[in-house]
C-alpha beads as a LAMMPS data file, in Angstrom:
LAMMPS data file: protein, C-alpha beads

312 atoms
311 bonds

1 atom types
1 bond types

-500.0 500.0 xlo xhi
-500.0 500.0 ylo yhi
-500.0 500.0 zlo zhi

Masses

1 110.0

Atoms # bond

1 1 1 -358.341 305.908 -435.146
2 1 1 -360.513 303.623 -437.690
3 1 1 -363.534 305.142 -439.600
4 1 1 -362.544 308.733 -436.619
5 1 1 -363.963 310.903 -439.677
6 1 1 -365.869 308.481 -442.128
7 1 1 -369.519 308.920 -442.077
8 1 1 -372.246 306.720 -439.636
9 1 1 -374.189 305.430 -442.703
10 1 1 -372.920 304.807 -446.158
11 1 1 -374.943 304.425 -449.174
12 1 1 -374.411 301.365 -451.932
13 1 1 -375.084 301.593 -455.402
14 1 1 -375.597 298.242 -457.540
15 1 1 -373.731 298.247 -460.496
16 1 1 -373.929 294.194 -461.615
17 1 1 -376.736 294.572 -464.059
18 1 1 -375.029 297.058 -466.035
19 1 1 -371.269 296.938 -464.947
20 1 1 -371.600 293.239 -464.419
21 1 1 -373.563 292.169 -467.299
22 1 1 -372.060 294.084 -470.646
23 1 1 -369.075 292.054 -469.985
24 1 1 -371.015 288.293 -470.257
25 1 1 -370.385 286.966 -473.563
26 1 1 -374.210 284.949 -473.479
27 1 1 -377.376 287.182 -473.515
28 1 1 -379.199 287.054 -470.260
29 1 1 -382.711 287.463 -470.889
30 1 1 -384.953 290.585 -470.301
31 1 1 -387.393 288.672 -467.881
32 1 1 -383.923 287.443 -465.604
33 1 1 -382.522 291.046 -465.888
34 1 1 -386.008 292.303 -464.514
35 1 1 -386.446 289.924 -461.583
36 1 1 -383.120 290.521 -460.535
37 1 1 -383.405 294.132 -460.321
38 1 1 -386.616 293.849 -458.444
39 1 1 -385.147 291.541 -456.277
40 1 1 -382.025 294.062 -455.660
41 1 1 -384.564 296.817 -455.035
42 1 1 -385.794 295.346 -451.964
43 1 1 -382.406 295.347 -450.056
44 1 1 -381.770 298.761 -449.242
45 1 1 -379.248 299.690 -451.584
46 1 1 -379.320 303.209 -452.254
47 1 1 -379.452 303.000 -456.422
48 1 1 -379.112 300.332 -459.151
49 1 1 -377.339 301.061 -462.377
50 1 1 -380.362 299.540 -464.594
51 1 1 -378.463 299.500 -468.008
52 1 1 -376.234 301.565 -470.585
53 1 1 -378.820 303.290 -473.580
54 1 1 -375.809 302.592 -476.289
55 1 1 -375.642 300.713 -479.330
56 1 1 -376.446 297.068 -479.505
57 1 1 -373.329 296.473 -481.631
58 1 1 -371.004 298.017 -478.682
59 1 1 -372.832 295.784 -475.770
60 1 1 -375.030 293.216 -477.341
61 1 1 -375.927 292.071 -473.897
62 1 1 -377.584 295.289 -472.884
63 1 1 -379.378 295.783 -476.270
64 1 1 -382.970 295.301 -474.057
65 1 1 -381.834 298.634 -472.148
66 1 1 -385.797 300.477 -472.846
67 1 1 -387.283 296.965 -472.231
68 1 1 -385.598 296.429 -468.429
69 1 1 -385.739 300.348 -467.768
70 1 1 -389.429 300.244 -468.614
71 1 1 -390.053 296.374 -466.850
72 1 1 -388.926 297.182 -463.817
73 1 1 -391.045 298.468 -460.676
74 1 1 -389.493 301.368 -459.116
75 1 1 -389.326 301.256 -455.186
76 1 1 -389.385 305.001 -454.284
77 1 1 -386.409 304.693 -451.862
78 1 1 -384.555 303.740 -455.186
79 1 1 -382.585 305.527 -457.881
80 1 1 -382.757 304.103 -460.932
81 1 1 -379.545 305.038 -462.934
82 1 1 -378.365 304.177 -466.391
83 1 1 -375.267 304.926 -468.325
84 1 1 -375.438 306.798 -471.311
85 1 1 -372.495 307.944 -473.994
86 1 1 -374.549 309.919 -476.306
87 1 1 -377.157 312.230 -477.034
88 1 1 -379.586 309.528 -478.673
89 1 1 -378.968 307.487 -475.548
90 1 1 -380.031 310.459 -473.707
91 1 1 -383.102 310.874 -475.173
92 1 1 -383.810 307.371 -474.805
93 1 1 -382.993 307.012 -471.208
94 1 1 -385.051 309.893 -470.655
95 1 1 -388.131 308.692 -472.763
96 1 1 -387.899 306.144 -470.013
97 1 1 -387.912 308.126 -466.937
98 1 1 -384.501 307.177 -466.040
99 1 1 -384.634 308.919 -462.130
100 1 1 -379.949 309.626 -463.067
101 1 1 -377.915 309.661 -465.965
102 1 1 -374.648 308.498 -465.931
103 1 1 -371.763 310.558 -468.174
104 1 1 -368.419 309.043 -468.128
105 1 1 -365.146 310.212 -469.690
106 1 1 -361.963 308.774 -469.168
107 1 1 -359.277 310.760 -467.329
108 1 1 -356.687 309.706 -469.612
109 1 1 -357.357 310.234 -473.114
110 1 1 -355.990 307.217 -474.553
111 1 1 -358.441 304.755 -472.591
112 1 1 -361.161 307.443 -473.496
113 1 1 -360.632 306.187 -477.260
114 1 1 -360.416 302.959 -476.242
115 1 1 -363.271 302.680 -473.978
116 1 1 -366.031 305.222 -475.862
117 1 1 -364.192 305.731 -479.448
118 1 1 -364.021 309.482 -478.616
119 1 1 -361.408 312.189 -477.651
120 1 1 -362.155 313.954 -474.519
121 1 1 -362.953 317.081 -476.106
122 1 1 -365.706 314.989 -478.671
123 1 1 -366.630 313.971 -475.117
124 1 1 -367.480 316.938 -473.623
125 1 1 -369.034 318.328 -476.100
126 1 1 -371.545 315.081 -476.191
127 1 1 -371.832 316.343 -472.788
128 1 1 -372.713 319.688 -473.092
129 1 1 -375.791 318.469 -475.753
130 1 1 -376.543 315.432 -473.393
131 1 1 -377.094 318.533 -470.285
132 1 1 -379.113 320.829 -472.392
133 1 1 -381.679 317.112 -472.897
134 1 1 -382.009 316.884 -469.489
135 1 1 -382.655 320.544 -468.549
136 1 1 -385.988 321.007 -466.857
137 1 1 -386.566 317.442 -466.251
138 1 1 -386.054 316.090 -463.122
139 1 1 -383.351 313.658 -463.854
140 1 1 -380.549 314.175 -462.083
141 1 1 -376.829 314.047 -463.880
142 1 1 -373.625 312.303 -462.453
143 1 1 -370.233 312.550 -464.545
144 1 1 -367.779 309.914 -463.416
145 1 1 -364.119 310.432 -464.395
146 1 1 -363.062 307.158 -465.427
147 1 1 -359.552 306.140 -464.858
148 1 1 -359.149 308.530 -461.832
149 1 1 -356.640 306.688 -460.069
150 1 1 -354.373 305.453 -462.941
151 1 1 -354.801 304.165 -466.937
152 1 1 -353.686 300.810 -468.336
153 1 1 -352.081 302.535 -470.782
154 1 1 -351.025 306.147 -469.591
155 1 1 -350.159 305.520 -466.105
156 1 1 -351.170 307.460 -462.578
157 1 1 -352.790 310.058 -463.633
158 1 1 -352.382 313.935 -461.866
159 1 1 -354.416 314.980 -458.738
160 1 1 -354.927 318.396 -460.598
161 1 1 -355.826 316.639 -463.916
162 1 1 -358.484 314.564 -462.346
163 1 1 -359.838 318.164 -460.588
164 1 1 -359.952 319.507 -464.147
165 1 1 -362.104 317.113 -465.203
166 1 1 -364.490 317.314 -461.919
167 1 1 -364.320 321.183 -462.825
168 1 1 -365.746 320.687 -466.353
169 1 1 -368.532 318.564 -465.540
170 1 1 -369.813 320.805 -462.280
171 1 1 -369.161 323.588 -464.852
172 1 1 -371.441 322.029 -466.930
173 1 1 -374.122 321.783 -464.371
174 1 1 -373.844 317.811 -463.574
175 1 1 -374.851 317.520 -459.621
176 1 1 -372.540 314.472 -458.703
177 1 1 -369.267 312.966 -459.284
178 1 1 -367.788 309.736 -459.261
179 1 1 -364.692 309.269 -459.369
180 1 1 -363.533 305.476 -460.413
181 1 1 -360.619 302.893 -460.682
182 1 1 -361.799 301.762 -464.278
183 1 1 -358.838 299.016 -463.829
184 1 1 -357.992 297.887 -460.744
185 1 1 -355.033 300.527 -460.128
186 1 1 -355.896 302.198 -457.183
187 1 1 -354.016 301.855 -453.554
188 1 1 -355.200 303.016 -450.080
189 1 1 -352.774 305.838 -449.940
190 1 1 -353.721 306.876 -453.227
191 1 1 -357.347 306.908 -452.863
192 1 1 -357.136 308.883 -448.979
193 1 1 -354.997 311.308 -450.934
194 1 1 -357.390 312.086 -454.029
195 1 1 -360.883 312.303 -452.256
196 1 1 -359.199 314.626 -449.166
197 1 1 -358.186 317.065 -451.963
198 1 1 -361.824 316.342 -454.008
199 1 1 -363.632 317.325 -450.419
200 1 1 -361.252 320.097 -449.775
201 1 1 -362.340 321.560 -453.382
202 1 1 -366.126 320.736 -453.089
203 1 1 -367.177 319.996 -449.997
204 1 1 -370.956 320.025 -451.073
205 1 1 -370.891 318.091 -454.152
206 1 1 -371.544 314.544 -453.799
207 1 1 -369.504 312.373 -454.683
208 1 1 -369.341 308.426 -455.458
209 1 1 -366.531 306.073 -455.385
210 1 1 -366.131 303.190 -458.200
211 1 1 -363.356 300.418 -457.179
212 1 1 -362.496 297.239 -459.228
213 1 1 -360.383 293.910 -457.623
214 1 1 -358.127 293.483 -460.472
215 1 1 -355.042 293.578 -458.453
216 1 1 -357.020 292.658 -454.996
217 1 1 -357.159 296.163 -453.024
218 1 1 -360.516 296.407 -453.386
219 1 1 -362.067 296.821 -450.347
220 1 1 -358.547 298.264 -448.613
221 1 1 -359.725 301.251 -451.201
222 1 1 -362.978 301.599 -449.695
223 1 1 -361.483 301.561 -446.236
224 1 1 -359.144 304.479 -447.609
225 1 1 -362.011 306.152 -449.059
226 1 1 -364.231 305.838 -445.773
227 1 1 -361.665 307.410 -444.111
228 1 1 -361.916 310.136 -446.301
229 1 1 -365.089 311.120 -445.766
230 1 1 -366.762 308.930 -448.908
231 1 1 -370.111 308.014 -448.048
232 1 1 -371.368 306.433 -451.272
233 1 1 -369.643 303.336 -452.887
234 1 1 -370.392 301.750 -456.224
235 1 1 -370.215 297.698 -456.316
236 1 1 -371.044 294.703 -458.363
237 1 1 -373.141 291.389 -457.020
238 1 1 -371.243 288.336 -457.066
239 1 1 -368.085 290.943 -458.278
240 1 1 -368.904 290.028 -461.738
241 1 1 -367.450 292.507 -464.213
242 1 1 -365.045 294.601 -465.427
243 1 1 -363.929 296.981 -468.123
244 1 1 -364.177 295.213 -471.265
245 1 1 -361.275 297.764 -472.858
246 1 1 -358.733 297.307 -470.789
247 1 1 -355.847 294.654 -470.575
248 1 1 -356.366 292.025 -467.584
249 1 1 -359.229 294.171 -465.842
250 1 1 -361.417 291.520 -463.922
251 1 1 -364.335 292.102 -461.576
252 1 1 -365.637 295.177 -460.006
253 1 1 -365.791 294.870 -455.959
254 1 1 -368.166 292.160 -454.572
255 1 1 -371.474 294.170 -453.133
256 1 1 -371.646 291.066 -450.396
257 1 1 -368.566 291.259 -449.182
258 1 1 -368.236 294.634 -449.146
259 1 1 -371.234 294.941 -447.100
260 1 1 -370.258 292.325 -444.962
261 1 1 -366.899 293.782 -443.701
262 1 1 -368.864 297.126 -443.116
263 1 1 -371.277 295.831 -440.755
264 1 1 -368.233 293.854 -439.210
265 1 1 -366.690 297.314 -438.694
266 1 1 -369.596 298.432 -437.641
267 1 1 -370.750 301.328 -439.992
268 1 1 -374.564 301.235 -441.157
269 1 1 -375.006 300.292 -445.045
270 1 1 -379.055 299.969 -444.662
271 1 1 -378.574 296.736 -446.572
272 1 1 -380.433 293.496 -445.737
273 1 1 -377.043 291.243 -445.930
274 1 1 -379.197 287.880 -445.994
275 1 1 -381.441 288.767 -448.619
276 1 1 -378.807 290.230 -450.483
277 1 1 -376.563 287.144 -449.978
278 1 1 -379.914 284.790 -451.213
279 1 1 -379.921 286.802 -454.325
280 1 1 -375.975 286.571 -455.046
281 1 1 -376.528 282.971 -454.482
282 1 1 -378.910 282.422 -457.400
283 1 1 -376.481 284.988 -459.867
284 1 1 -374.707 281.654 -461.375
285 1 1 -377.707 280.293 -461.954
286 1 1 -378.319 283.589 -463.868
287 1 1 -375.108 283.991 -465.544
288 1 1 -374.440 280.705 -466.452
289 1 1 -371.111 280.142 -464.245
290 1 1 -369.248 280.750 -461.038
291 1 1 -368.862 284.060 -459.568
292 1 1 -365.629 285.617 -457.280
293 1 1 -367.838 286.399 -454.223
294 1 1 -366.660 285.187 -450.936
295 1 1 -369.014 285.771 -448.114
296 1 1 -371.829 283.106 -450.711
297 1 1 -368.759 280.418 -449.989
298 1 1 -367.512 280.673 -446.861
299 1 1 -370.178 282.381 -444.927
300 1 1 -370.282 285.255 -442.443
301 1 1 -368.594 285.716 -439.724
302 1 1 -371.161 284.824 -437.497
303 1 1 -372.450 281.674 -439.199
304 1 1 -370.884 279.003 -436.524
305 1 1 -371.146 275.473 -436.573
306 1 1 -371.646 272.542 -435.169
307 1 1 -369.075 270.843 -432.684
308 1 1 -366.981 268.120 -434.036
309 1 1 -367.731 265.260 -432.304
310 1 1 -364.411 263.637 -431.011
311 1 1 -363.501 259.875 -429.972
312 1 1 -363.749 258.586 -426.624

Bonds

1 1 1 2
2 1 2 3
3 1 3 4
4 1 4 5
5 1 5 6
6 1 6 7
7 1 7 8
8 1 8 9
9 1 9 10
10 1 10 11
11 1 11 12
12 1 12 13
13 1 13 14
14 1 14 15
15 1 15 16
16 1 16 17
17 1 17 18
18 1 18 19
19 1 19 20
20 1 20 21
21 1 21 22
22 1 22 23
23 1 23 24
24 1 24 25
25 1 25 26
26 1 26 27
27 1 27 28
28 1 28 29
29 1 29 30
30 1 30 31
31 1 31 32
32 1 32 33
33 1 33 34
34 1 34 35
35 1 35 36
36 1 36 37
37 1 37 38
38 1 38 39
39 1 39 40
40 1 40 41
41 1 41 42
42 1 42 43
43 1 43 44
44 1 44 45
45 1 45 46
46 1 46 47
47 1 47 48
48 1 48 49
49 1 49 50
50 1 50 51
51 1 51 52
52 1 52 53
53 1 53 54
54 1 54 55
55 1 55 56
56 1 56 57
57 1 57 58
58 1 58 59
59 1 59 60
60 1 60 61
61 1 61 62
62 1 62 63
63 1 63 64
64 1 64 65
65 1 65 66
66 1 66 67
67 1 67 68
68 1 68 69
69 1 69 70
70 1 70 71
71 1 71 72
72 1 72 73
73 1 73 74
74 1 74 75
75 1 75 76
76 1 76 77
77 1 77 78
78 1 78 79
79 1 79 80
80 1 80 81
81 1 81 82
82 1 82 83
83 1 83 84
84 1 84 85
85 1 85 86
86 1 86 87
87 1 87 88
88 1 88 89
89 1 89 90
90 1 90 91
91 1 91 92
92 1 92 93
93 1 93 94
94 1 94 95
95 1 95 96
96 1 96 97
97 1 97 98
98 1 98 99
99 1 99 100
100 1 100 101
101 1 101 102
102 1 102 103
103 1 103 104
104 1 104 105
105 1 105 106
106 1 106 107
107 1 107 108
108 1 108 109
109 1 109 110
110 1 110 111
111 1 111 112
112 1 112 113
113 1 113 114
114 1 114 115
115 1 115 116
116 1 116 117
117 1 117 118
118 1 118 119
119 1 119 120
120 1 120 121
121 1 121 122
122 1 122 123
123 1 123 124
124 1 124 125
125 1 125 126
126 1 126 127
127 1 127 128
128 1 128 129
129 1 129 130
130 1 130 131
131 1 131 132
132 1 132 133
133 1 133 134
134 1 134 135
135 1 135 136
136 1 136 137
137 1 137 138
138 1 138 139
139 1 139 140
140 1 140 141
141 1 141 142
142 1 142 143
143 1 143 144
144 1 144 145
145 1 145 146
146 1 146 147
147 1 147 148
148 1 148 149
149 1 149 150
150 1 150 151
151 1 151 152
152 1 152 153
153 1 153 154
154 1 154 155
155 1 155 156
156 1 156 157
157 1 157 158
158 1 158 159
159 1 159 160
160 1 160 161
161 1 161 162
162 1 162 163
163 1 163 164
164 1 164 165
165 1 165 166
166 1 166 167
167 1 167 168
168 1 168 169
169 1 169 170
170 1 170 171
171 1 171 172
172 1 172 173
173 1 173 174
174 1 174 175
175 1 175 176
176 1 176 177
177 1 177 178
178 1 178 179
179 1 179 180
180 1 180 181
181 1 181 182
182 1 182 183
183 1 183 184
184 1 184 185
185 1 185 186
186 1 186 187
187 1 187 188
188 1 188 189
189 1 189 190
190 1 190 191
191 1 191 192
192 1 192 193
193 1 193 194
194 1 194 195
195 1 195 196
196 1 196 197
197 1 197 198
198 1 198 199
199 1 199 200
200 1 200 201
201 1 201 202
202 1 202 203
203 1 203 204
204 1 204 205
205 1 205 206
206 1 206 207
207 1 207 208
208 1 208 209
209 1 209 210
210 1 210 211
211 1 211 212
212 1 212 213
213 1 213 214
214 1 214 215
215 1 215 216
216 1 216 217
217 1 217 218
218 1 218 219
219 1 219 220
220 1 220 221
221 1 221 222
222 1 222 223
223 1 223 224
224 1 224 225
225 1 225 226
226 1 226 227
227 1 227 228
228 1 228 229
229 1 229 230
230 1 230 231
231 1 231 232
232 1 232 233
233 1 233 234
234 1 234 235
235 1 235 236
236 1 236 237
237 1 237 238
238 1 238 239
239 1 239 240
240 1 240 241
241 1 241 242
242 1 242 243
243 1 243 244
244 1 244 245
245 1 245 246
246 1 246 247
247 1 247 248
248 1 248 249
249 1 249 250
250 1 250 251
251 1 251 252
252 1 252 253
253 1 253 254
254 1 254 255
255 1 255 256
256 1 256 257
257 1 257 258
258 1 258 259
259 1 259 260
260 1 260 261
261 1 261 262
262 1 262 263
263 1 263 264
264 1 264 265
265 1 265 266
266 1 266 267
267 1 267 268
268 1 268 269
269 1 269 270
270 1 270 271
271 1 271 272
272 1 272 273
273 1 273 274
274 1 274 275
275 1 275 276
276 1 276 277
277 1 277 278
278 1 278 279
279 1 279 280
280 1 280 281
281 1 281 282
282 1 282 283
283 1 283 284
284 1 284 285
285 1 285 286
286 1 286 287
287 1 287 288
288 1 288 289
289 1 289 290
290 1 290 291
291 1 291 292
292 1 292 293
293 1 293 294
294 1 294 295
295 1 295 296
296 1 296 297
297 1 297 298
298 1 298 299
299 1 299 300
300 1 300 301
301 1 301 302
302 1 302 303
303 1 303 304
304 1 304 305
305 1 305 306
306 1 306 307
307 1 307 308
308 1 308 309
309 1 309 310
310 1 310 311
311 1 311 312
């Protein structure tokens, strides 16, 4: 049966303002990053990925990252996360009181040069310095393995070789995982298959799911992974996005729609789906052009209208 074992209430995690916005080739300005974020802070969702403390030659669009992180008011039923690939970003995400830091390593080690200019090992040994920062604080640590369910340039990649990687990082003391489909190659079957074995392993460990659209299984994947067990899915407003090192990647999945087809199914996302959908319908305006969102175009499913009138 549908959703027999998925969980009665799901968290969402906002990704567009990070995720979303290091792949816009204009600047969007600090003050529109920070009312956005305080706008997406009153809708329930569960955290917002703020920004990414790296270097403003990398991802000139998030070169404001201590400017938002510190602009922003924090609603305490909010985590506040931010990506960081170093121990400098570290210490600046932690200067600002980040609540999570994100780690994130590429499963296969060719899109791990690509994507952060390091080996896996160079990686992991960031890591390690990047853990011994934030000991004693209270900011929490999440390690996502990046290309979990298949790399532009390697191919699927192992069940056990994505465990290894989970291994390493709860070996390391990180409390969460997220496991993500950097480029769009994930299917259903795939995705049912990978988090039954990750919750079969670590049944207490948290754990996050990361799709992208690229090849338009999106949501399908978050069906799979609610099915699962998953109870905590990343997503991107307006599905803006994408990984900016990887051939023909496009948008990450649409937070709107995918909270609309969970409340049609009916599983509890503690979202406010009109005031999110009156924010994703100002995000052009913000970004400067169109965005793939469907729900802001056609509507939900309950939005009826008006009779035709017919000839007599």
């Amino acid at each position: 049966m549908l959703f027999s074992d998925a969980p009665r209430r799901v968290m969402i995690n906002e990704v567009s303002v990070r995720d979303g916005f290091q792949s816009e080739p204009e600047f969007i300005p600090t003050e529109a990053k920070i009312r956005l974020i305080d706008r997406l802070s009153q809708t329930g969702l569960a955290k917002i990925e703020v920004t990414s403390f790296v270097s403003p030659k990398a991802i000139p669009n998030l070169r404001d990252a201590q400017e938002v992180m510190q602009g922003i008011r924090r609603d305490p039923g909010v985590v506040y996360a931010a990506l960081v690939p170093n121990e400098r970003g570290a210490e600046r995400a932690l200067e600002c009181r980040v609540d999570e830091i994100n780690l994130v390593m590429s499963v296969g080690e060719t899109h791990n040069v690509a994507n952060m200019r390091m080996t896996q090992d160079m990686s992991l040994a960031q890591f390690r310095r990047v853990m011994a920062l934030a000991e004693g604080t209270a900011t929490h640590v999440n390690g996502c393995a990046a290309t979990a369910f298949g790399c532009p340039f390697e191919g699927d990649q192992p069940v056990q070789k994505v465990m290894d990687v989970v291994a390493r990082y709860l070996e390391m003391g990180m409390h969460s995982i997220t496991l993500a489909d950097t480029t769009g190659m994930a299917s259903p079957r795939q995705v049912g298959e990978l988090c039954r074995e990750f919750f079969r392993r670590y049944p207490q460990v948290p754990l996050t799911l990361h799709f992208h659209n690229t090849r338009g299984m999106g949501l399908a994947n978050v069906i799979a992974g609610l099915e699962a067990g998953a109870d905590s899915f990343d997503a991107s407003l307006g599905g803006i996005g994408g990984c900016p090192f990887a051939p023909g990647a496009t948008g990450n999945i649409c937070t709107e729609d995918m909270v609309h087809m969970l409340e049609c199914c009916g599983v509890d996302t503690g979202i406010d789906l009109d005031l999110l959908l009156g924010i994703a319908r100002d995000l052009p305006a913000v970004v400067g052009h169109e965005v793939p969102g469907q729900i802001i175009r056609a509507g939900k499913v309950g939005d009826l209208h008006a009779k035709p009138l017919t000839e007599t």
